[in-house]
NUTOR-423967 format. One record per residue (C-alpha): residue number from 1; residue in one letter; x negated, y negated, z. Coordinates in Angstrom, 2 decimals. Example, Ala and Ser with C-alpha at 12.3 -4.5 7.8 and 13.67 -1.06 7.14 Angstrom:
# NUTOR-423967
R_1_A_-12.30_4.50_7.80
R_2_S_-13.67_1.06_7.14
//
This chain:
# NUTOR-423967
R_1_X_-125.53_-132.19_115.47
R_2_X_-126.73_-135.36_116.67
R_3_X_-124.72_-137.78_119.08
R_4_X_-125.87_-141.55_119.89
R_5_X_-124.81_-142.45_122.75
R_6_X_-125.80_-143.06_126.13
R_7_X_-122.34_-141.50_128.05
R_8_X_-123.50_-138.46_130.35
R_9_X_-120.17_-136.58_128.46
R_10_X_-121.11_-137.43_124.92
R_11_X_-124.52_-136.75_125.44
R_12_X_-124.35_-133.27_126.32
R_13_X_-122.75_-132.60_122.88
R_14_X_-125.99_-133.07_121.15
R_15_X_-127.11_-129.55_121.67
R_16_X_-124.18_-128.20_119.69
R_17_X_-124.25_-127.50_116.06
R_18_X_-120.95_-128.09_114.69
R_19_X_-118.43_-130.17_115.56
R_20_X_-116.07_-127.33_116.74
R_21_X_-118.86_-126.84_119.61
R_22_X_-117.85_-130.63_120.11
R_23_X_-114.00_-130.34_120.52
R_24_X_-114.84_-126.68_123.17
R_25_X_-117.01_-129.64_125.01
R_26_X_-114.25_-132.08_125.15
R_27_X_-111.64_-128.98_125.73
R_28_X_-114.16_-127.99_128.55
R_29_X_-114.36_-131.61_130.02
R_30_X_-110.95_-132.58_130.06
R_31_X_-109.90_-132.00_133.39
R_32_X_-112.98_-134.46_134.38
R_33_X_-112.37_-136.85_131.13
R_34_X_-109.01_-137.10_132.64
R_35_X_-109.67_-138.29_135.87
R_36_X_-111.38_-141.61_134.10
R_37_X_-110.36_-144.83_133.93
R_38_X_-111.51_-145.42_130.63
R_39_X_-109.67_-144.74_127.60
R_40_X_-111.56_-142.01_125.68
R_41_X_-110.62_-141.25_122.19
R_42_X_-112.35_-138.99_119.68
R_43_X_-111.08_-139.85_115.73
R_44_X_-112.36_-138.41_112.29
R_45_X_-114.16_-141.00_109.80
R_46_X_-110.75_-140.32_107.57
R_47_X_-109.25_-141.77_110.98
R_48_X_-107.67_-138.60_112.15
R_49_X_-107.16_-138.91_116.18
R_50_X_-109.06_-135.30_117.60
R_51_X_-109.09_-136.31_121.43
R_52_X_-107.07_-138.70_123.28
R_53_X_-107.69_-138.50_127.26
R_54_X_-104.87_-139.10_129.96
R_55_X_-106.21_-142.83_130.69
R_56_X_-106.09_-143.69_126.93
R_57_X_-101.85_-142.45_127.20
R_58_X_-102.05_-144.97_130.36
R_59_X_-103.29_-147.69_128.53
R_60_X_-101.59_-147.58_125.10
R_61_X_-98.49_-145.15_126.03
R_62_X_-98.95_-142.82_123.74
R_63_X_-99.24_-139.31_124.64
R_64_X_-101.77_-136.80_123.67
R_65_X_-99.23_-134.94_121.39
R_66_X_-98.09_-138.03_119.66
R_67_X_-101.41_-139.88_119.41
R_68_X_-103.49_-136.20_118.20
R_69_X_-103.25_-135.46_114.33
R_70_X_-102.15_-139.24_113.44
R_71_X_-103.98_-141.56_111.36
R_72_X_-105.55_-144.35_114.33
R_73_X_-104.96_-146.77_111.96
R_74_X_-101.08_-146.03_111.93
R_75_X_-100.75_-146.90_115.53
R_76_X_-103.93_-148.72_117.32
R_77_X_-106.04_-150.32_115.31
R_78_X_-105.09_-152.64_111.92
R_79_X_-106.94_-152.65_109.15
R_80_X_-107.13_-156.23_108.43
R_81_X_-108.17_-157.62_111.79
R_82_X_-111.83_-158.92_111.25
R_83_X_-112.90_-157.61_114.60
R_84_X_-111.91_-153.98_113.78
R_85_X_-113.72_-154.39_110.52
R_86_X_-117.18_-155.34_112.66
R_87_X_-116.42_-152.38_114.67
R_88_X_-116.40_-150.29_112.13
R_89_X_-119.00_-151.67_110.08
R_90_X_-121.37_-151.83_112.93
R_91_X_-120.68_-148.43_114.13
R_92_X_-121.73_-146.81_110.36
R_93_X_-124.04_-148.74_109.91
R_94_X_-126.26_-148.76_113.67
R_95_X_-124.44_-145.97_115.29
R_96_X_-122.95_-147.86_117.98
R_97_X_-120.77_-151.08_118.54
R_98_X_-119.84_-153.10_121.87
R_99_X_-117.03_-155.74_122.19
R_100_X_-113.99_-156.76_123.22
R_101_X_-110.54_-156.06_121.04
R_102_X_-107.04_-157.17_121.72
R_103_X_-104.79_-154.05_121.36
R_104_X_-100.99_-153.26_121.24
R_105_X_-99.69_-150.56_123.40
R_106_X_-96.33_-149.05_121.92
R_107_X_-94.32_-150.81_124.27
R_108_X_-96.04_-153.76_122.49
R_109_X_-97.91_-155.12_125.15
R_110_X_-100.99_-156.62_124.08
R_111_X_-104.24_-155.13_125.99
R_112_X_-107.65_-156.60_126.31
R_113_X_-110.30_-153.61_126.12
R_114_X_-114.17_-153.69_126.51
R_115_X_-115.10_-151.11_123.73
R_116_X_-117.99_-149.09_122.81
R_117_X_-118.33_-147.33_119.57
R_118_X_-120.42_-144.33_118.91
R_119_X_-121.13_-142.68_115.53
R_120_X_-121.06_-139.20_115.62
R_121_X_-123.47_-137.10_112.66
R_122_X_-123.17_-133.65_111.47
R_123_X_-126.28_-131.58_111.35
R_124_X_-126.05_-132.71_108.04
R_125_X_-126.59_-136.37_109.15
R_126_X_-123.33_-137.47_107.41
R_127_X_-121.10_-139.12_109.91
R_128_X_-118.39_-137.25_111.19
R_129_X_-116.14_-138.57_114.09
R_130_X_-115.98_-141.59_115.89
R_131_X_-116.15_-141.79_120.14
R_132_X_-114.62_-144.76_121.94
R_133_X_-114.57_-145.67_125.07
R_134_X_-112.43_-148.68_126.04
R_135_X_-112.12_-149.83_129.62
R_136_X_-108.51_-152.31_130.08
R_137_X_-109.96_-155.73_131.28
R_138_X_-106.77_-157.36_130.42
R_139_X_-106.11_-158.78_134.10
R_140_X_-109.80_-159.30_134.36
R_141_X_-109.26_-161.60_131.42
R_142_X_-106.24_-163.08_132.80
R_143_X_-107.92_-164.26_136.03
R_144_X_-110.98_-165.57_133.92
R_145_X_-108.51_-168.00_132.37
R_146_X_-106.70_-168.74_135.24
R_147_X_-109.86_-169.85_137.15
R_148_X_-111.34_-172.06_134.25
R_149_X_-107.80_-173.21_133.76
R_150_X_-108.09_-174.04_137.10
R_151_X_-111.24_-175.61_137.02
R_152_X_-110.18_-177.80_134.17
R_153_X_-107.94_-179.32_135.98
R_154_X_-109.89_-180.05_138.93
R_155_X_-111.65_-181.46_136.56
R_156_X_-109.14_-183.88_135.21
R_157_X_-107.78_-184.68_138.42
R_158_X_-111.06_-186.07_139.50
R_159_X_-111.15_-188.15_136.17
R_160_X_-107.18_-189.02_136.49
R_161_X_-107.63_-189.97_140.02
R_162_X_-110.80_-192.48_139.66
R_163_X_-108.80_-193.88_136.28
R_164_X_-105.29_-194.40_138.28
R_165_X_-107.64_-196.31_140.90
R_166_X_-108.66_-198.81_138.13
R_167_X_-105.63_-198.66_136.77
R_168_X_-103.89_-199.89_140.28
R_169_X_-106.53_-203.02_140.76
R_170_X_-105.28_-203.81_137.24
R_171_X_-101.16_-203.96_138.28
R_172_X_-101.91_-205.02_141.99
R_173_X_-102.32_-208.81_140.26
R_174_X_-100.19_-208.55_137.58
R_175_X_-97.36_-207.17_139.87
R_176_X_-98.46_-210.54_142.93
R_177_X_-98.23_-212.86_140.05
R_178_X_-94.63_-211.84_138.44
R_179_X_-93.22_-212.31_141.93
R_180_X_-95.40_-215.82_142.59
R_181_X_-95.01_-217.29_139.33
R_182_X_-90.47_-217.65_140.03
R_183_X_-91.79_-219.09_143.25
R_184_X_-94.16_-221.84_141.88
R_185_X_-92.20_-222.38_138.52
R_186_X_-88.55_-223.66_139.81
R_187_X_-87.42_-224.96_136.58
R_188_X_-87.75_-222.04_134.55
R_189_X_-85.30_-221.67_131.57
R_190_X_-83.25_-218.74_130.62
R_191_X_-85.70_-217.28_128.35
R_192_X_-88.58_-217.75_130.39
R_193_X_-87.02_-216.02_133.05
R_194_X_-85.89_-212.88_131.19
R_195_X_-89.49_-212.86_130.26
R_196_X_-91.05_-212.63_133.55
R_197_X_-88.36_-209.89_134.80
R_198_X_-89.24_-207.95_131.66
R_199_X_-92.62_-208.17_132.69
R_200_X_-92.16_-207.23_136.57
R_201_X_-89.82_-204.40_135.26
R_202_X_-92.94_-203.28_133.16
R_203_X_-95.16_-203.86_135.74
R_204_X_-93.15_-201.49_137.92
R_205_X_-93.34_-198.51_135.76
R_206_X_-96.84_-198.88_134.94
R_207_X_-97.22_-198.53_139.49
R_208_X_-95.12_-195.46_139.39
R_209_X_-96.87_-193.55_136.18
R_210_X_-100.23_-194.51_138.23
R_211_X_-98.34_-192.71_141.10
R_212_X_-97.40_-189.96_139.28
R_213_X_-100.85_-189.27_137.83
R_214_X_-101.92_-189.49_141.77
R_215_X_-99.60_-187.13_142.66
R_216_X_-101.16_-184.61_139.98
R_217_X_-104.75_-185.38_140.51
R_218_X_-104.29_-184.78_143.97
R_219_X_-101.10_-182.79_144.59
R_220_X_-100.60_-184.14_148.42
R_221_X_-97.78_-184.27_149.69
R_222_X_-96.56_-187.94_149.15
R_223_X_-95.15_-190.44_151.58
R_224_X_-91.34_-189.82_152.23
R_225_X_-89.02_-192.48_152.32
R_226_X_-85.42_-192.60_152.04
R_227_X_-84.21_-191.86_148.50
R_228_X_-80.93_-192.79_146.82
R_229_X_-80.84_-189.42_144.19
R_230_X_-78.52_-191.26_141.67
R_231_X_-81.44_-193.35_140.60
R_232_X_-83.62_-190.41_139.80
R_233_X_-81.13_-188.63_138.33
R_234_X_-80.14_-191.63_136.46
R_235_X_-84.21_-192.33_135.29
R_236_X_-84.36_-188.95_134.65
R_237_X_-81.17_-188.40_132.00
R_238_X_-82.78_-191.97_130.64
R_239_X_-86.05_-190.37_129.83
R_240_X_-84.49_-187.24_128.56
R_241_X_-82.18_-189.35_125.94
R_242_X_-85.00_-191.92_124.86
R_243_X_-87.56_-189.01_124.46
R_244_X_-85.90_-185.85_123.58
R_245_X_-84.73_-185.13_119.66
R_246_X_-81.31_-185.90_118.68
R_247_X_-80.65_-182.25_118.75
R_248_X_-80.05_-182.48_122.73
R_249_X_-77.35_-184.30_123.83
R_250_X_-78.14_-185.14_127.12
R_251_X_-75.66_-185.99_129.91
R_252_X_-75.64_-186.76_133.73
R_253_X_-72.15_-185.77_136.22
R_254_X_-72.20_-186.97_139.47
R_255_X_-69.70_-185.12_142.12
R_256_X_-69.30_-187.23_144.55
R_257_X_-68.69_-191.57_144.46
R_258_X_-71.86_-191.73_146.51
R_259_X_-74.55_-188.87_146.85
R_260_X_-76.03_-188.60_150.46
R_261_X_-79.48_-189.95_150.84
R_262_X_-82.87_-187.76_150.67
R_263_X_-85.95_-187.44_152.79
R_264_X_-88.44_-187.36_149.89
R_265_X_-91.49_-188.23_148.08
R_266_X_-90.02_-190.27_145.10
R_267_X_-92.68_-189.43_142.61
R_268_X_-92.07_-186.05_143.29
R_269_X_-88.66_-185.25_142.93
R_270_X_-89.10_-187.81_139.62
R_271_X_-92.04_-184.98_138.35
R_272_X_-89.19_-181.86_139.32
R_273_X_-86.53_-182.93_137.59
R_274_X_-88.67_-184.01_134.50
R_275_X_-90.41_-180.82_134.43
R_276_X_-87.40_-178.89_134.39
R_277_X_-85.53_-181.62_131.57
R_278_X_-88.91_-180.48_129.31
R_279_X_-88.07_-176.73_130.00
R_280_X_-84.60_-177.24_128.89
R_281_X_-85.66_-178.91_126.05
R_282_X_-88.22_-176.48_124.90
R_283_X_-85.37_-173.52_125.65
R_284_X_-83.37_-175.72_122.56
R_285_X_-85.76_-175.83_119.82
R_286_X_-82.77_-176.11_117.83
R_287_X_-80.25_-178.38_119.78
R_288_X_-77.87_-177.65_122.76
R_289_X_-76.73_-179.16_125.51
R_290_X_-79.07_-180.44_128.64
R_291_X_-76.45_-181.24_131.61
R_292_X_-78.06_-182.61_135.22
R_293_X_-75.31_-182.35_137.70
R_294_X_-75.67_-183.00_141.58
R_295_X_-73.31_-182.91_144.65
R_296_X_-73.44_-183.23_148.24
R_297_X_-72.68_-180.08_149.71
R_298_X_-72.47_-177.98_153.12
R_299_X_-73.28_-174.75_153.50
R_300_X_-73.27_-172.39_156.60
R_301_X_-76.06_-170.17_158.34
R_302_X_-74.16_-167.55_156.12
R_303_X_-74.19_-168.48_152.42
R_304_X_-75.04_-165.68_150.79
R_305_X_-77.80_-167.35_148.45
R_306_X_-79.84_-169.16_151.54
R_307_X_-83.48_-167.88_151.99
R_308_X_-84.43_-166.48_155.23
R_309_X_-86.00_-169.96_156.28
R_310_X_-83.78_-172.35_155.27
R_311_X_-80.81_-173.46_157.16
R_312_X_-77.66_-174.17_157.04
R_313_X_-76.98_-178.16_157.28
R_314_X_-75.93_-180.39_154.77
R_315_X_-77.95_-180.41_151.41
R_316_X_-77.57_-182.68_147.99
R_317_X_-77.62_-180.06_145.00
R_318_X_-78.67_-181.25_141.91
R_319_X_-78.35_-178.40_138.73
R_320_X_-80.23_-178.77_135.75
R_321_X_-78.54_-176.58_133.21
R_322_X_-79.47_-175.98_129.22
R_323_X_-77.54_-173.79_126.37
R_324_X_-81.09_-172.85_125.35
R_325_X_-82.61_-169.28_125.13
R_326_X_-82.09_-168.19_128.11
R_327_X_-84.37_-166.19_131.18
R_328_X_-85.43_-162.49_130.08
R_329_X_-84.83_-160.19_132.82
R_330_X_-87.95_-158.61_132.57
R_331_X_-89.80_-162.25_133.78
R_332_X_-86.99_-163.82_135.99
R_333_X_-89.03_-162.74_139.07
R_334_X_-92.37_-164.58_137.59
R_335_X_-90.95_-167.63_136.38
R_336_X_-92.66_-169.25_139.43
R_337_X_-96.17_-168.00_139.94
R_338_X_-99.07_-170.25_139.28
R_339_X_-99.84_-169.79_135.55
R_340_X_-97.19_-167.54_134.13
R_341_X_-95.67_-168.91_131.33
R_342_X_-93.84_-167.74_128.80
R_343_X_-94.65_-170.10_125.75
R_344_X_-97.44_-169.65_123.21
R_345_X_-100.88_-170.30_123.98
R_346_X_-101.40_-174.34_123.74
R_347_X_-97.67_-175.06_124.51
R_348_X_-97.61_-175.06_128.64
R_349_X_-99.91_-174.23_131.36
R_350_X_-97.49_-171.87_133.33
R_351_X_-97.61_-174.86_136.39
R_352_X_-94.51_-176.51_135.59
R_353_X_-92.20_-174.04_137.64
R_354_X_-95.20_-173.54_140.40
R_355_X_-95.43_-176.82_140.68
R_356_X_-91.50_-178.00_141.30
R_357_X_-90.93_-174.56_144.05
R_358_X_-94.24_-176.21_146.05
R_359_X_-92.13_-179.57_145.76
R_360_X_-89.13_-177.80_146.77
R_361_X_-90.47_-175.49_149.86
R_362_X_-92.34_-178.99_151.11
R_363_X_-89.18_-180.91_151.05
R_364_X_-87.71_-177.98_153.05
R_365_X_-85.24_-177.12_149.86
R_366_X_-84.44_-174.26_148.06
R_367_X_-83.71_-173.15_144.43
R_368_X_-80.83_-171.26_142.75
R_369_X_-81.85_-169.77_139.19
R_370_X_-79.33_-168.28_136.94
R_371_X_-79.48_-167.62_133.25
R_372_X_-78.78_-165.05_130.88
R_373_X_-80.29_-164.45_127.48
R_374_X_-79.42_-166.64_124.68
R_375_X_-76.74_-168.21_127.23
R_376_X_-78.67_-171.02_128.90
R_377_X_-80.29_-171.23_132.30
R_378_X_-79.40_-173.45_135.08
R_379_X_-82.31_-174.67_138.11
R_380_X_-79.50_-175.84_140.92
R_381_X_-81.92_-177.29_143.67
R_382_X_-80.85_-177.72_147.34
R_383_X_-82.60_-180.50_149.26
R_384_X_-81.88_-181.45_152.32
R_385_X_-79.65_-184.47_153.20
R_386_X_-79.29_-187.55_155.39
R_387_X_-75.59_-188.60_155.81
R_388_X_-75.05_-191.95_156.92
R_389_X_-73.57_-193.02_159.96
R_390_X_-69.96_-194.49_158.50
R_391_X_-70.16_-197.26_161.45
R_392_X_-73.48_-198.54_160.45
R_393_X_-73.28_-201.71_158.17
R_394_X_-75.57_-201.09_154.70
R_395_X_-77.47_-204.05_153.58
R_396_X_-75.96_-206.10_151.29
R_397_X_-77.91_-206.92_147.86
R_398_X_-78.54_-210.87_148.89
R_399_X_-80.86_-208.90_151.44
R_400_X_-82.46_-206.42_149.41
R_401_X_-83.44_-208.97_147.32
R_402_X_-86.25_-211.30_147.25
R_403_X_-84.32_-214.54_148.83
R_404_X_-85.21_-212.63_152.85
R_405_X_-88.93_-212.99_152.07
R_406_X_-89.00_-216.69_154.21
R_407_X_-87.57_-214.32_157.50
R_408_X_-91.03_-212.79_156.57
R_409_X_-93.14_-215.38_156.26
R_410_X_-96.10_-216.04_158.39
R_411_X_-97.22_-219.24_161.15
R_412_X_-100.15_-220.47_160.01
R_413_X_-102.37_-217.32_160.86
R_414_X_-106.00_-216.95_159.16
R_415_X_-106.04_-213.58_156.98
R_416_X_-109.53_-212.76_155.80
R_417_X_-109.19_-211.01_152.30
R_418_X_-111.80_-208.48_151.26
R_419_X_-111.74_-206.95_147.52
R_420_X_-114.31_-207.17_144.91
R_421_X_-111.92_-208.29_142.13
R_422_X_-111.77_-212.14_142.01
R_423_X_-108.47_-211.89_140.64
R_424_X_-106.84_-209.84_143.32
R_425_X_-108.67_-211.94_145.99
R_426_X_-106.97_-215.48_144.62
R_427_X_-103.74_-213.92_144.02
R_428_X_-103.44_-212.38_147.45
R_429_X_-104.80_-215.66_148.48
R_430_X_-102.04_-217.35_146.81
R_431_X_-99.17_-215.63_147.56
R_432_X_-99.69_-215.65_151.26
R_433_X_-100.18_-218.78_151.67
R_434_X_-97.50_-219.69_149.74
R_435_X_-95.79_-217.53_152.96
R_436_X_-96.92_-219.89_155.52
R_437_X_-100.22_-217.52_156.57
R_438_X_-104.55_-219.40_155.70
R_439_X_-106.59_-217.55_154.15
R_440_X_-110.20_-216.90_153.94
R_441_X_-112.04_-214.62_151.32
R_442_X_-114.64_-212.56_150.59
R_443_X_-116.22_-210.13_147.67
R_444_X_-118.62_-207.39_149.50
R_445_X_-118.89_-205.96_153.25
R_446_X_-121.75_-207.31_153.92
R_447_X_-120.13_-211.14_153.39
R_448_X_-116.71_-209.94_155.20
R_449_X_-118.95_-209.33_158.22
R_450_X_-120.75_-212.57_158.04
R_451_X_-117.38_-214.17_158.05
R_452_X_-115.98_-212.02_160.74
R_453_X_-118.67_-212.61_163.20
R_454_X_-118.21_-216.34_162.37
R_455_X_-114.55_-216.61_162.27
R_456_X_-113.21_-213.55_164.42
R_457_X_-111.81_-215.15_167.58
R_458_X_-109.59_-216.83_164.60
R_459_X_-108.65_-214.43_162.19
R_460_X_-105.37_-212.34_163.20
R_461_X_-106.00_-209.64_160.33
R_462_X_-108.30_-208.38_157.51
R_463_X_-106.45_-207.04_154.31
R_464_X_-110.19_-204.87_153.22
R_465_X_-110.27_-203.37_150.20
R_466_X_-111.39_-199.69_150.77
R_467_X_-113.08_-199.02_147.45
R_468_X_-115.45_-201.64_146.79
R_469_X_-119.30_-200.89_145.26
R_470_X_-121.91_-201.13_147.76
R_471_X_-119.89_-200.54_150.84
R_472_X_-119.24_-197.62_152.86
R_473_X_-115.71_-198.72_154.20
R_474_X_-116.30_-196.58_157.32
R_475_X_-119.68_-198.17_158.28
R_476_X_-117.37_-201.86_157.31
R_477_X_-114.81_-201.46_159.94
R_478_X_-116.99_-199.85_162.47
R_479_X_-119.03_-203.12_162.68
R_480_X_-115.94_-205.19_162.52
R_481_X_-114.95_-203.00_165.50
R_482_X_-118.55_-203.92_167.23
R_483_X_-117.92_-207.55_167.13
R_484_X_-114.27_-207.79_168.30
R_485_X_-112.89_-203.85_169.41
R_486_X_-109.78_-205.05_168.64
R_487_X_-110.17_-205.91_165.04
R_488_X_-106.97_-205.10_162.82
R_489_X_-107.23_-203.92_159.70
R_490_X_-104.88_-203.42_156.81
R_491_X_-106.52_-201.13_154.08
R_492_X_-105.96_-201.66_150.55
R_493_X_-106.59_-199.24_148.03
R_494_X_-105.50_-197.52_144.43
R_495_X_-105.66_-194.01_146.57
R_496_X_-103.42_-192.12_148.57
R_497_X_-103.13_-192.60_151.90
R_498_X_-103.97_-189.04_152.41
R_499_X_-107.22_-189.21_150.27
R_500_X_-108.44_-192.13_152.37
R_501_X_-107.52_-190.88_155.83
R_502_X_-107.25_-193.78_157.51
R_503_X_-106.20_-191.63_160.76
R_504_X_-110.33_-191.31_160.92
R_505_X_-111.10_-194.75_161.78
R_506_X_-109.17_-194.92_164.72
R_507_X_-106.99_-197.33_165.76
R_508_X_-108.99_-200.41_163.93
R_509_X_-107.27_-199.50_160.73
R_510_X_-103.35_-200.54_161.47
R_511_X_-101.39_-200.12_158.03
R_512_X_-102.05_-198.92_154.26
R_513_X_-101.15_-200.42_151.23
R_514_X_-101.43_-198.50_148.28
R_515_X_-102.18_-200.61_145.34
R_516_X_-100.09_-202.28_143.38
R_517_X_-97.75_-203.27_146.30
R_518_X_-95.24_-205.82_146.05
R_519_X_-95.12_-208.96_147.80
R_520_X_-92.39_-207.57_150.11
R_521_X_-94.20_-204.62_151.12
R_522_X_-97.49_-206.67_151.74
R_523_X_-95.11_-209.46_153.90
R_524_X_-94.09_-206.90_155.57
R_525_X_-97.12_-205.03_156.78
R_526_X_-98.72_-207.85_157.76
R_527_X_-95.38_-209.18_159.78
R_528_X_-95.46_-205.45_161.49
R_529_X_-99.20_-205.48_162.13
R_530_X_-99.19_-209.08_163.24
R_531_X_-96.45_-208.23_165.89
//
């Protein structure tokens, strides 16, 4: 009898002459062939399983004296999968085969196994039995497609980061002008009017998608400012209605007549809850309810369901619940690592739930999951709140609006201007001006430091654009700090504050504006920086 095959094990059974000789080997062996990792399995050409080693009733959970006697086909391998068919083919017709095959155990788990084929002849030469060895890569495979996953991504976040800084020196004019042109125009009709606040409303939600796509190209951690939660909530059901099928009726509940304020990055807690409205929606393929609740709430240092690091103060808790499918048991403990997902290949990435717990933890929140199969799940999220002081007066809406902008205006102070866009230079230039501040301009570093060193003992800031071609913006404000130390810069850019790190250039760099800004928040940085 002849064996091909390069295993130490099969080899030796070359030197018998009949195939009982084989199966006294493999008797022999089998305290060694058991002590393997790889899944060893010795089958008939008529497909009748002969051997089946302790690792291969690890890896497909069948036991020797179930798997030993039956046809392979019945149970492991299927007739009509091509790859099984090269196996085989190759394996007549060359004596050996190598791949990979996706298996089912019996628990029907799918396995990935490296497999190696070899032919085994009678002294006849006729082919006889079949010897495979199959090694379980499966979480070998699983990390391969986690890292290139991962690395696509990265990938796309470069590209979605360099396109959301184009696209913010695009807004940054068109949001200036929308808020100049009411200013310069004072006999606008109706019409017109509607018009322009259609466009500024536009405008608006162009800035925060560019936001958003910042926040996933870069995944920092996001300015925090004071959030009212009813608007989210309230963008949030909007989206959900406009976008979701018919199927879904959608609906928002609000607890209390005024929700206590947040601590929190905007765009993220805007990506949470629409991450979890999608999940909802995908639990409903065929219609159900999606509900998004919230309440202000206290709870004690002894609520049963607060983590170990959280503590009890007062939190706003906002629920997301579905009638969808439901949470398996089995994966309610790996709903939220990286990756895992539980939706067919091309239909999520397995972040979505990663990404809103990281959200969570960094807001110094928690999350609540219960859900029960085919009963609907509910995400109840507790983040942490500010209540107001009831003595404090609140703003009225003639001051939140744009008629307080004169309290911000400026007294005749000479801004130099610094961007390499012509159109964000004169509508800067404009609207400033129009504020009571001079201006003076220019489209490169090299020109902003010619006009510096001319002009510095009379400029009082420089609004410097950090991304411009040509220019390293650290070399820029260094030798604007060489010719007056106490230069002060306000740096524009379509990046994050975090990506640009102004901390680094000391204190010549006094405020960020992250493009496109509004006229208020420009006003208002240069009234702060100014004072």
């Amino acid at each position: 009898m002849e064996i091909r095959s390069p295993s130490a094990v099969v080899k030796q059974a070359h030197v018998s002459h009949n195939i009982e000789e084989l199966h006294d080997l493999c008797s022999k062996q089998s305290i060694l062939l058991d002590l393997v990792t790889d899944a060893i399995v010795l089958w008939s050409i008529e497909g009748q399983v002969q051997y089946w080693n302790r690792s291969a009733e690890r890896t497909y959970g069948w036991t020797a004296e179930r798997a030993i006697g039956k046809q392979i086909l019945d149970f492991l391998y299927d007739l009509d999968d091509p790859h099984y068919q090269t196996a085989i083919a190759q394996t007549l017709d060359r004596g050996e085969w190598s791949g990979e095959l996706q298996l089912l155990t019996r628990e029907g788990k799918s396995v990935v196994a490296a497999s190696h084929w070899y032919l085994i002849v009678a002294t006849t030469g006729m082919p006889h039995s079949i010897l495979t060895i199959d090694t379980d890569i499966t979480q070998h495979k699983l990390l391969e497609r986690q890292f290139l996953h991962a690395q696509r991504l990265e990938n796309l976040g470069a590209l979605a980061s360099g396109i959301a800084h184009d696209l913010n020196n695009i807004l940054t004019p068109i949001v200036a002008i929308t808020e100049l042109l009411p200013l310069r125009l004072k006999n606008l009709d109706e019409r017109t009017q509607k018009l322009l606040c259609t466009l500024a409303e536009n405008s608006k939600r162009g800035r925060e998608l560019v936001a958003q796509i910042l926040t996933f190209a870069r995944g920092s951690d996001g300015e925090h400012t004071i959030v009212q939660p009813q608007h989210l909530l309230a963008e949030a059901m909007q989206i959900a209605r406009q976008t979701f099928p018919k199927s879904i009726d959608v609906s928002l509940r609000i607890e209390n007549s005024q929700l206590w304020a947040l601590s929190a990055d905007v765009n993220q807690l805007h990506q949470v809850l629409l991450n979890l409205c999608v999940n909802a929606r995908d639990a409903m393929p065929d219609g159900g309810e999606l509900t998004i609740m919230a309440e202000n709430i206290i709870l004690s240092d002894t609520y049963p369901k607060l983590p170990l690091n959280a503590l009890g103060r007062a939190y706003v808790a906002i629920t997301v619940a579905d009638t969808g499918v439901g949470i398996e048991p089995s994966v309610r403990d790996l709903i939220f690592e990286p990756f895992f997902t539980t939706k067919e290949i091309g239909k999520g990435t397995g972040l979505g739930l990663s990404i809103v717990r990281t959200i969570v933890d960094n807001h110094q929140g928690f999350i609540d999951v219960t859900s029960q199969s085919n009963g609907g799940t509910q995400f109840r999220l507790y983040l942490p709140a500010i209540i107001p002081d009831r003595d404090k007066p609140h703003p009225s809406s003639t001051q939140a609006h744009l008629g307080h902008l004169p309290l911000l205006a400026g007294k005749g102070e000479l801004i130099l201007i610094v961007d390499d866009e012509p159109s964000i230079r004169e509508v800067l230039g404009t609207t400033i001006e129009s504020y009571e501040y001079r201006t003076i301009s220019a489209s490169n570093s090299q020109q902003a430091i010619e006009l510096y060193a001319r002009h510095h003992g009379e400029i009082q800031a420089i609004l410097l654009d950090y991304m411009m071609p040509g220019g390293n913006p650290t070399d820029t404000l260094r030798q604007f700090r060489s010719i007056d130390p106490s230069v002060r810069a306000i740096v524009m850019s379509g990046l994050s504050a975090d990506e640009i790190s102004a901390h680094h250039h000391g204190e010549t760099v006094k405020a960020f504006l992250a493009k496109p800004f509004s006229t208020e928040d420009l006003l208002h940085t240069l009234k702060t920086v100014l004072n």
